[in-house]
C-alpha positions in Angstrom: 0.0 0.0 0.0 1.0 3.5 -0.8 0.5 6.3 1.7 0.4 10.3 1.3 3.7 10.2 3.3 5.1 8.3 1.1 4.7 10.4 -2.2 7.0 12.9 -0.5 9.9 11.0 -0.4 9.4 10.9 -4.7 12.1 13.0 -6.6 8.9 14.6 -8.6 7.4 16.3 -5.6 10.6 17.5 -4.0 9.4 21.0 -5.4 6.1 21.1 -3.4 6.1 22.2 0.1 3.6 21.1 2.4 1.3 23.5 3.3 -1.5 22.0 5.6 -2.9 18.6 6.9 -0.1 17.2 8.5 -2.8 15.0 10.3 -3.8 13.3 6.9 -0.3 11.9 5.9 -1.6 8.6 6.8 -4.0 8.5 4.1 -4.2 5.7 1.6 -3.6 6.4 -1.9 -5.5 4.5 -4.5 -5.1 6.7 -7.9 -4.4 10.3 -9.4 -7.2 12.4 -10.4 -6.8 15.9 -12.2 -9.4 18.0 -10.6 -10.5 21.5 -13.0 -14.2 21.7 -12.6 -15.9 23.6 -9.7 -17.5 20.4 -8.3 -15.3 17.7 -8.0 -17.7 15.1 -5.9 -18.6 13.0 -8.5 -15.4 12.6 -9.6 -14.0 11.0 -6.2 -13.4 7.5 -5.4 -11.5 7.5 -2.1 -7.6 7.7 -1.7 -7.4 10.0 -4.8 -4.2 12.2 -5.2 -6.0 15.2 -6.8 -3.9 17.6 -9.1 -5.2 21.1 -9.5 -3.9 24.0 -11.3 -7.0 26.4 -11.6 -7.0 27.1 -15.0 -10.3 27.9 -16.2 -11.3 29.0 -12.7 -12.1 31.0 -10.6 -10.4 30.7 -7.7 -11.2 32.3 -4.5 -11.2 31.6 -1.0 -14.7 30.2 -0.9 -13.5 28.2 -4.2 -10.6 26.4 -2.5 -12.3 26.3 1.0 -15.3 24.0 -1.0 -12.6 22.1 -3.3 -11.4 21.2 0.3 -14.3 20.4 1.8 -15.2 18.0 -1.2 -12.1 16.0 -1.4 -12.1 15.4 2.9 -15.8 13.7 1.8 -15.2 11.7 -0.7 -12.4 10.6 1.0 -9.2 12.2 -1.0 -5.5 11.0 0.1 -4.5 14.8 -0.6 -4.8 18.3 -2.4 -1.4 19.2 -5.0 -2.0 22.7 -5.8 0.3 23.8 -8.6 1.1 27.1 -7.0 1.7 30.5 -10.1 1.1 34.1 -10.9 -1.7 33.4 -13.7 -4.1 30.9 -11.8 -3.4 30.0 -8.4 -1.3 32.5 -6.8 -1.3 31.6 -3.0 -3.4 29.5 -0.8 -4.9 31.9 1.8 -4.7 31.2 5.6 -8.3 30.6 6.2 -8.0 27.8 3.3 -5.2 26.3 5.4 -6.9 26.3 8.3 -9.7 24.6 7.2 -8.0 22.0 5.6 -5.9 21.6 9.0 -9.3 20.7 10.7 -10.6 18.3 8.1 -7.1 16.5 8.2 -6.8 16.9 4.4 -2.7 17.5 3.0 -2.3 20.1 0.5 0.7 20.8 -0.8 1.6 23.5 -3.2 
């Protein structure tokens, strides 16, 4: 079995730092999934590594606060935001926070 904790110790995510959910590293990981759409539920299987870089959204704090909330239901391993200056440009405290208290990782 493959576990959040043990994607960081892979060479391609040696560039992300991890920003929240410390709590979830225990997670089971069953499969990626590439998440640009505003609803993402219906998408989700459980242990999913999802992989978002926010282009084509609009991304606020409300946005990534309900991405969040969506993965920690169905169930998501963790949250890789591809952090940059044209779509996702920071992940704001209160986002952090509440992914903290739904034990979801995010990296970015």
């Amino acid at each position: 079995m493959v576990y959040v904790k043990d994607l960081l110790k892979l060479a391609c995510f040696r560039t992300f730092d991890l920003i929240c959910g410390q709590s979830g590293l225990n997670r089971q990981v069953s499969w990626p999934n590439i998440a640009q759409t505003p609803s993402i539920r219906e998408w989700l299987v459980g242990g999913d590594v999802i992989l978002m870089t926010g282009v084509g959204l609009q991304i606020t704090e409300d946005f990534l606060n309900s991405i969040i909330e969506q993965a920690a239901e169905g169930r998501a391993a963790c949250l890789i935001i591809l952090i940059n200056k044209e779509h996702i440009r920071k992940i704001p405290e209160g986002t952090r926070e509440w992914a903290d208290r739904l034990g979801l990782v995010v990296w970015g």
